[in-house]
C-alpha positions, 0 to 999 in steps of 0.5 A: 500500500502506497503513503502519500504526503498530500501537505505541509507546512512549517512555522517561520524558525525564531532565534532562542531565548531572543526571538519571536517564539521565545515565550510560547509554549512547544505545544501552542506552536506545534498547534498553530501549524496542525490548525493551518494544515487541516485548514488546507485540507479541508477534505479531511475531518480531524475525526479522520485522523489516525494518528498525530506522531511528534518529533521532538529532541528535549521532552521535558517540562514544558514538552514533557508528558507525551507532549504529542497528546496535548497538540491533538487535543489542542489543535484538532478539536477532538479526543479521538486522535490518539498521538506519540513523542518520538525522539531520535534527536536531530533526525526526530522529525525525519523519523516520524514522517518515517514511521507515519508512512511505514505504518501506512505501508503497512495497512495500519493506518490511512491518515497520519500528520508527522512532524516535529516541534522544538522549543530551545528557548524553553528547554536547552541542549540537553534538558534540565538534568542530564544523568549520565551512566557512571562507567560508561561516562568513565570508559567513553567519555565521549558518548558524552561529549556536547555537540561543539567537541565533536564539530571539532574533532571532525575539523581535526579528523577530516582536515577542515580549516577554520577558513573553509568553515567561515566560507562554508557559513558566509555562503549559508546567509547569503543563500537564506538572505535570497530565498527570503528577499524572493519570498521563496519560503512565503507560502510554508510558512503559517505566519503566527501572532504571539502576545506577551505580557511583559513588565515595564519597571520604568512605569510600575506597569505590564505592558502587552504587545504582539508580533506575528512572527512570519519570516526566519529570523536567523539569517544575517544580511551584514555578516561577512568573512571579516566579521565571522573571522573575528569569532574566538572559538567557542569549544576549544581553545585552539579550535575552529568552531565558532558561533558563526559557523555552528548551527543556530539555537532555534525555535519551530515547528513543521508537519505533514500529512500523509495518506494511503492510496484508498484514503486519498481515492476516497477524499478526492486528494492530490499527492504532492510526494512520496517517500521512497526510503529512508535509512538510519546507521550508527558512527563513533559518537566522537565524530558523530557529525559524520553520521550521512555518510554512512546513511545517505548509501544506505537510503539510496541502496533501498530506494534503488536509486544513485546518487547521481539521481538525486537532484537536491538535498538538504543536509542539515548543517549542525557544524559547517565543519561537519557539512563539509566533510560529508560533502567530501567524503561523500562527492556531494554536488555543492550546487544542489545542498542547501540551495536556499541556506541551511542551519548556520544561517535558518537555524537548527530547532531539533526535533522540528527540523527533518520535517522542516527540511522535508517541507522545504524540499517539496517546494524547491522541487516543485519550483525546479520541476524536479522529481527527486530530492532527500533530506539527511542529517548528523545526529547526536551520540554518533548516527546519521538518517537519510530519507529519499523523497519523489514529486508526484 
């Protein structure tokens, strides 16, 4: 049984703890974006609606709790959707779209909305409370290691120099200024207004303002060689890695809906893709940047595809150093990665962003009028996912 993805949307990806989804809640923004893609889909009730699967990285507190669950109940107006958190750090929201067509694939559903959500203002990299196994920690340190440590290790390893990095960064702006300057992700994003209520100690008084938040906010007109070559590194002394040309830490949401062949028959829907594969494989955590390597083979070994068949990609950039060394090691051709930008520039929120990537995939290759695409990333203690997508 085939699963088709007949939507999907993404909200606009806001800066951490400084930008417009700095103060709202994982599950109010997940919500918006689930509201908006039924709205698209008017054909389908949410009574329909199999199963809600959520990607997220960090699911405590405020994304706690089967967070999943709430976002049903909050953005389909129903009891009777069941849902899951499902967490494969940075790859989260890849995996669920995965899941959701392997279940459909399977004959145990018929429609299912994926995707992911992350919060990095309100849970940091890591969570509250890390508790690692004492041994373990003792005997490999570096299953351990915070995502920098690693970027750097992949700079020593594969010989990435701190220049090629910058570069590397400075070319991830200046594709996201552009796509932006030409409105090319206008029409995935929902656009969500945000009210705070904050506390003005000048006047004694609170004070409620708005914004909509509507367009990336990471991305960074003026920076340029000079300036990303001022940044001291951030996670060795004599390191390479930097602020600039690491990853952004971000807030965001995407989601799709996927459907099998009887359903959309019987909902009157058009399928805009489908996916053909997807894979996921297990390298040293220590250079765990390194991680599409060994998925991206994988993914095309099942879909029966080369790589020469693939004709854009969308590898999430955790680390510049990292990206390029996939592109190396793999031969990628530079002139279809990231086409429109990546995370040094868009930003990275976590559990969101293999559906965010998959959501801008489908619009560039339908602007392209090109049939195959992929999204693959690192992911963190030391793996890679790939998954292979056709336009229909």
């Amino acid at each position: 049984m085939n699963a088709y993805i007949v939507a999907g949307f993404r909200s606009a990806v806001a800066k951490a703890n400084r930008g417009g989804f700095r103060s709202l809640r994982t599950d109010v923004l997940a919500s918006h974006v689930i509201k908006h893609l039924m709205s698209a889909v008017p054909q389908v009730a949410p009574e329909q609606v199999d199963d809600l699967i959520v990607g997220n990285a960090m699911p405590e507190a405020e994304q706690g709790l089967n967070m999943a669950r709430f976002i049903s109940l909050m953005s389909l107006n129903t009891d009777k959707v069941s849902a899951m958190t499902v967490n494969r750090y940075c790859a989260s929201g890849l995996e669920t779209i995965a899941i959701a067509a392997s279940k459909i694939h399977a004959g145990l559903a018929d429609c299912i909305i994926a995707g992911g959500a992350e919060s990095m203002s309100l849970i940091p990299m890591g969570g509250w409370r890390v508790v690692p196994e004492p041994q373990l920690a003792l005997e490999h340190p570096d299953y351990y290691w915070g995502m920098g440590l690693t970027a750097e290790a992949v700079a020593n390893e594969f010989q990435i120099s701190r220049e090629e990095q910058d570069a590397f960064s400075l070319q991830s702006h200046q594709k996201a200024i552009a796509a932006i300057t030409s409105q090319k992700f206008a029409d995935e994003i929902v656009p969500i207004a945000v009210t705070e209520t904050l506390f003005d100690a000048a006047t004694n008084n609170t004070i409620t303002q708005s914004v909509t938040v509507a367009v990336d906010e990471g991305p960074r007109a003026e920076t340029s060689l000079d300036a990303l070559g001022k940044l001291k590194p951030v996670f060795a002394a004599k390191g390479s890695v930097t602020a600039g040309n690491s990853s952004q830490t971000s807030d965001g949401a995407a989601f799709v809906m996927i459907v099998s062949e009887s359903f959309l028959k019987a909902n009157n829907l058009t399928p805009i893709a489908r996916m053909v594969s997807f894979a996921t494989a297990g390298v040293p955590p220590r250079i765990m940047g390194i991680g599409p390597v060994a998925a991206i083979p994988k993914a095309l070994s099942r879909a029966g595809l080369k790589l020469d068949d693939i004709q854009l990609i969308e590898l999430n950039e955790a680390f510049a150093s990292q990206s390029l060394a996939v592109i190396r090691e793999l031969q990628l051709n530079p002139e279809i990665v990231n086409v429109n930008g990546g995370a040094i520039s868009l930003g990275h929120p976590l559990g969101c962003t293999g559906a965010k990537l998959s959501v801008q995939l489908f619009n560039e290759l339908k602007r392209r009028n090109q049939k195959y695409g992929m999204v693959s990333m690192c992911v963190g203690t030391g793996q890679g996912a790939a998954g292979i997508y056709e336009m229909l």
